[in-house]
C-alpha positions in Angstrom: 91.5 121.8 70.2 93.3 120.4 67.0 97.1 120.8 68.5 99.8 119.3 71.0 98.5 115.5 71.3 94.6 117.2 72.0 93.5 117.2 68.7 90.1 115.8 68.6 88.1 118.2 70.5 87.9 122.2 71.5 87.7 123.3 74.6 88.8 126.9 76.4 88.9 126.6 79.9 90.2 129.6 82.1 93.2 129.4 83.9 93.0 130.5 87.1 94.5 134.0 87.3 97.8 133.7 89.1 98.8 137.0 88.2 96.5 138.1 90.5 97.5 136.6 93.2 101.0 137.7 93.1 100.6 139.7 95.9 99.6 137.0 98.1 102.6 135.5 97.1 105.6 136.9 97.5 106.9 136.0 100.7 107.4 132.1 98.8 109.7 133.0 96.1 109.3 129.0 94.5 105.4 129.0 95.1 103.0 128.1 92.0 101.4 131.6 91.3 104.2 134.0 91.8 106.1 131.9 89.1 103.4 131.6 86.7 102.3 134.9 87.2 106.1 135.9 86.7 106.2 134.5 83.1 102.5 135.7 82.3 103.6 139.2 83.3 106.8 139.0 81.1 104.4 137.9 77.9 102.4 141.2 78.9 105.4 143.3 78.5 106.0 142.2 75.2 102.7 142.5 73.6 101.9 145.7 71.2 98.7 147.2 70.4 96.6 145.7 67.6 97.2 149.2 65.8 100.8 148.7 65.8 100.8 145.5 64.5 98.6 146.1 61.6 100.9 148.6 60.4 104.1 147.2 61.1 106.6 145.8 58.4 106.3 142.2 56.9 103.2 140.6 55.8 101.4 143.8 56.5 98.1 142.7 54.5 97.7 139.4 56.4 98.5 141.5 60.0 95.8 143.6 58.6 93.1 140.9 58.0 93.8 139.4 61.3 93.2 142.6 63.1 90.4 143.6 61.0 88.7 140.3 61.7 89.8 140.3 65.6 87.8 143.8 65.8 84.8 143.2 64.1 84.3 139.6 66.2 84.8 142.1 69.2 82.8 144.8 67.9 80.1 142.4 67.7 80.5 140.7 71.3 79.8 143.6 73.0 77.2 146.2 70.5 75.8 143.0 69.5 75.5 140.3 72.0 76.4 142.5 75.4 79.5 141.4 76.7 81.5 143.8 78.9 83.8 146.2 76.9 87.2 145.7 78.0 90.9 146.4 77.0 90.6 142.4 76.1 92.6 141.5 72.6 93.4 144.9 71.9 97.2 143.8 72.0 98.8 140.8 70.6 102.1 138.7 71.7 104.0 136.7 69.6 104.9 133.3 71.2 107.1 130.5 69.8 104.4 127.5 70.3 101.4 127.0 68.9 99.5 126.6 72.2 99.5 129.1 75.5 99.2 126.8 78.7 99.2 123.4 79.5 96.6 122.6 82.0 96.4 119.5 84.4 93.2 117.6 85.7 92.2 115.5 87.6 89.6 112.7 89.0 89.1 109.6 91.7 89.7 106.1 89.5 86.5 104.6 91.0 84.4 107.9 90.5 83.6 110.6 88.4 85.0 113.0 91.5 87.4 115.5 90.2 90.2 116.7 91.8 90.2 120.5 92.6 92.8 123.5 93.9 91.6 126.1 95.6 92.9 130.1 95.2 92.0 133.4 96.8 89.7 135.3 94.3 88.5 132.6 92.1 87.7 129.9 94.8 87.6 126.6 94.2 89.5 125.3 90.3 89.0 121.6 88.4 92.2 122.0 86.7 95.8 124.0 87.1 97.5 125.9 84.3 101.3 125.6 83.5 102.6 127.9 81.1 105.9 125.3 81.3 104.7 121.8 80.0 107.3 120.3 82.4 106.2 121.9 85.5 102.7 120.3 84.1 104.0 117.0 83.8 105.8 117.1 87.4 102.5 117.8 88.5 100.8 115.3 86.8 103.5 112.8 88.7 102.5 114.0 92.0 98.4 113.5 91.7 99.2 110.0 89.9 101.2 109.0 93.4 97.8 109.8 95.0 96.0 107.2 92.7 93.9 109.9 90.7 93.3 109.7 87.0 95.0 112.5 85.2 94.9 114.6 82.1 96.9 117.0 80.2 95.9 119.0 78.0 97.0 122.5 75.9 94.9 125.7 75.5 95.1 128.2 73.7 93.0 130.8 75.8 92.3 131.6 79.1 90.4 135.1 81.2 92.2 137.0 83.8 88.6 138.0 84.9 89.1 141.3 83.8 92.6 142.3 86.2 94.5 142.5 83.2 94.0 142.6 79.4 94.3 139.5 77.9 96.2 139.3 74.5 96.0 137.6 71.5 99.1 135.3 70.7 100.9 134.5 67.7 99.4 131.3 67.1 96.0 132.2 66.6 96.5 134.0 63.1 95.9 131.0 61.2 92.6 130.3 63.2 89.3 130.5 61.3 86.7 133.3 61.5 84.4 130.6 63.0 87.1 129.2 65.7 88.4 133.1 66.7 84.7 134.3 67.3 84.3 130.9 69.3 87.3 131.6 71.8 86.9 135.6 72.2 83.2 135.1 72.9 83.8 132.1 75.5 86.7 134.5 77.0 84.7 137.5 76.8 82.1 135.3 78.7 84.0 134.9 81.5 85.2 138.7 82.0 81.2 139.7 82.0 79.9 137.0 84.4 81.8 135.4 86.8 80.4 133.3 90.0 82.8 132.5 92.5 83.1 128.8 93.7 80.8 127.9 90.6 83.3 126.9 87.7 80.8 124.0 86.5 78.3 126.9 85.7 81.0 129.7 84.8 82.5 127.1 81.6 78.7 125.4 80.9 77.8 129.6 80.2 80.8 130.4 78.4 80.7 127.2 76.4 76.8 127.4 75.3 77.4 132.0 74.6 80.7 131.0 73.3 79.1 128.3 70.7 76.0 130.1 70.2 77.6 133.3 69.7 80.0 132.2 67.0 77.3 130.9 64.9 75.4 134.2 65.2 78.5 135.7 64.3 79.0 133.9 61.0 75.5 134.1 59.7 75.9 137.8 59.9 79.4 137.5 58.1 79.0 135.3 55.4 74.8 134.6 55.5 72.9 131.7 56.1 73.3 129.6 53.2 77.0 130.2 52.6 79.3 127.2 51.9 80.9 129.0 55.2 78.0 128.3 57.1 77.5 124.8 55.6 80.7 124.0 56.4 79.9 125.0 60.3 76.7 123.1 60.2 78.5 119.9 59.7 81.4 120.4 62.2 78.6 121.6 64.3 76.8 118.2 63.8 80.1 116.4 64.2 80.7 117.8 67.5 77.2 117.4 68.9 77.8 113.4 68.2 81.1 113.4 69.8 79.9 115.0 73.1 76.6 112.3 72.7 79.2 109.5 72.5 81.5 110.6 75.2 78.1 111.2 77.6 77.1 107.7 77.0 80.4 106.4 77.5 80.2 108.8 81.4 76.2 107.2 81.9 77.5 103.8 81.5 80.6 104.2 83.8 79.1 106.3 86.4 76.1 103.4 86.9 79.2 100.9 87.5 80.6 103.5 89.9 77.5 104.1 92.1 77.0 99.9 92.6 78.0 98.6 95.6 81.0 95.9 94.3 84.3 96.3 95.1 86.5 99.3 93.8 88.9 96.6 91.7 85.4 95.4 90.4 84.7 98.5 89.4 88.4 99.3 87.6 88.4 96.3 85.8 85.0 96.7 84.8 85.4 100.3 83.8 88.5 99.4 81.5 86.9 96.4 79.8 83.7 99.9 79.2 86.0 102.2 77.9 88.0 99.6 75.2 84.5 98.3 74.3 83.7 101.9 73.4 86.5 102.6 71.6 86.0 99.7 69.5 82.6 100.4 68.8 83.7 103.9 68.1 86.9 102.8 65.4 83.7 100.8 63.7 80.8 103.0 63.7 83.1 106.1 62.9 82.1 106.8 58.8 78.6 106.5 59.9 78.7 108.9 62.6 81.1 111.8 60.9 81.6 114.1 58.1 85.3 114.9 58.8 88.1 112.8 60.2 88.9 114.9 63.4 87.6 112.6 66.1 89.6 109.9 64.6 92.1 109.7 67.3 89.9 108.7 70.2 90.4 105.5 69.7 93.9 105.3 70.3 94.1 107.6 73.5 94.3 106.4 77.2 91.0 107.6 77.8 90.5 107.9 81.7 88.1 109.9 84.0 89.9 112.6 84.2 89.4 113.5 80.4 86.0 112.4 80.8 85.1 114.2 83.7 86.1 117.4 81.2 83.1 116.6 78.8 81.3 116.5 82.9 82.3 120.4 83.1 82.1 121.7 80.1 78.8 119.9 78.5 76.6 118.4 81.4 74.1 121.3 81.6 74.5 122.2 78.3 71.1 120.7 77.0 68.9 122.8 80.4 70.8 126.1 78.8 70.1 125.6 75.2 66.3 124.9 76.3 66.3 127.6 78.9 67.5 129.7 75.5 65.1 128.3 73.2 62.4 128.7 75.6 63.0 132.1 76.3 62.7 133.4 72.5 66.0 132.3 71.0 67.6 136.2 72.0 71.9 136.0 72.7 71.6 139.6 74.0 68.6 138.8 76.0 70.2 135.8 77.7 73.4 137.3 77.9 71.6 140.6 79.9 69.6 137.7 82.1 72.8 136.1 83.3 74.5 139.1 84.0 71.8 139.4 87.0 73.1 135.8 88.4 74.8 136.6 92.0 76.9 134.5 93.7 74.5 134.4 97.1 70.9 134.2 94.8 71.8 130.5 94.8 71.3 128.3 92.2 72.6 130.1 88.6 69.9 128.5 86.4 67.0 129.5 88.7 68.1 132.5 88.6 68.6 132.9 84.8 65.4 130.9 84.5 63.9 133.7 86.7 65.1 136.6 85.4 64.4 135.5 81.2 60.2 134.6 82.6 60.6 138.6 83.7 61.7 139.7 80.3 59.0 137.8 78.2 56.2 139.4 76.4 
């Protein structure tokens, strides 16, 4: 995500749908989701249909390219790939920032244990959403007074699961074809499969579909030897060494974290690993990437927290890219496979694993 202090990576995470729990709520007028839900509900009341837009005043031709462009990436989600059709970025909201949430983490110092909340509907979540950066930051005081590593971080997307249709916002009109198709597929992702309790699973799918999709997406817009599609290839490559680095970086801190020395032992040892690393990083950087958008890891306060991100997001990346591969290389196919995942059937790969060996010729 290249805005508000977060610039060197992407990531989409959901925010846990507080509107929906509004109901639960109202007897505690101050409580977390009736406020958030409160502002969420006022940004709904304000969005206008796609339509509308497009043929409003102003920079009509630019409303129309972002509409048309908004549609087709849609269009091809669900005819194409086989994501649920929803009322999902029909409508659009302006919004004076050029993020939507800010969200908060958290994890042990000594471990790669994250900290989680836990709502009715969506179970168990590794990170809380804030659509007021200072309510995120008072948050981020409290957990730090319980000695956890913490993160903050913008996005500029999250899924309602499907209770509500979520809108595009203001800020996304100067996105590129390749980063729209990226964040609608991930969203659209999580408002086709969903398992409760199981967010590790839920933002490893949307993140692989998400990726995957968006590729597929510009080969059939621009075609495959297209400076467009060069110019993917080697963010693509870019990002792939970024999430190798940060994995080492977890390997080597998690085998200090499982020895049996004592936990200062294990602080002091896990600072003097991470400025090594970003050292090593600062130094090795022109050989490593085309573009200068990882630069800033070097000068962050990296911590577990932000760590334990890359632990959610990318861990099982690699088993669902081969359980893909394996399968025939088929989006739609994989796509139909995890729709069959239950919450009860256990673990979510076996069953995809199970239900793509049923579809093979």
């Amino acid at each position: 995500m290249k805005n508000s202090g977060n610039e060197i990576f992407y990531l989409f995470p959901m925010l846990a749908a507080a509107i929906v729990l509004l109901a639960f709520s109202l007897c505690c007028s101050g409580c977390y989701t009736l406020k958030q839900g409160a502002v969420m509900l006022r940004m709904l009341g304000r969005a206008v249909p796609l339509e509308t837009l497009a043929a409003g005043p102003g920079a009509a031709e630019e409303n129309a390219r972002f509409v048309e462009l908004v549609n087709d990436i849609r269009h091809f989600a669900v005819s194409e790939l086989g994501l649920s059709e929803t009322k999902n970025y029909t409508k659009y909201v302006d919004i004076n920032r050029d993020y939507l949430a800010a969200i908060v983490s958290a994890s042990a110092k000594d471990s790669f244990t994250r900290y989680e909340w836990r709502f009715p509907i969506v179970g168990s979540v590794p990170y809380k959403g804030f659509f007021n950066a200072d309510d995120a930051r008072k948050e981020a005081d409290k957990l730090k007074k319980k000695d956890l590593d913490v993160w903050i971080r913008p996005v500029d997307a999250f899924s309602t699961l499907g209770w509500f249709s979520d809108p595009l916002y203001s800020f996304m009109r100067d996105y590129t074809p390749h980063r729209m198709a990226d964040i609608l597929i991930h969203e659209l992702v999580h408002a086709t499969i969903f398992i409760k309790d199981n967010m590790q699973f839920n933002e490893e799918l949307a993140e692989f579909i998400g990726s995957e999709g968006a590729r597929l997406y510009m080969k059939k817009r621009y075609g495959d030897s297209s400076p467009e599609i060069e110019s993917l290839e080697y963010s693509e490559a870019d990002n792939a060494a970024y999430i190798a680095f940060i994995q080492e970086l977890i390997a080597e801190l998690d085998a200090v974290y499982k020895t049996g020395i004592p936990r200062e032992q294990k602080l002091e040892q896990k600072q003097k690993i991470i400025a090594d690393a970003q050292a090593r990083f600062a130094a090795e950087y022109e050989t490593r990437f085309h573009s200068g958008n990882y630069r800033g890891f070097s000068e962050i306060g990296i911590n577990n927290a932000y760590l334990e991100l890359y632990r959610l997001y990318y861990s099982g990346g690699s088993r669902l890219k081969e359980l893909y591969e394996e399968s025939g290389g088929s989006l739609p196919a994989f796509i139909a496979a995890a729709k069959t995942i239950t919450r009860k059937g256990g673990d979510p790969v076996r069953q995809l694993r199970s239900a793509l060996a049923k579809w093979q010729p």
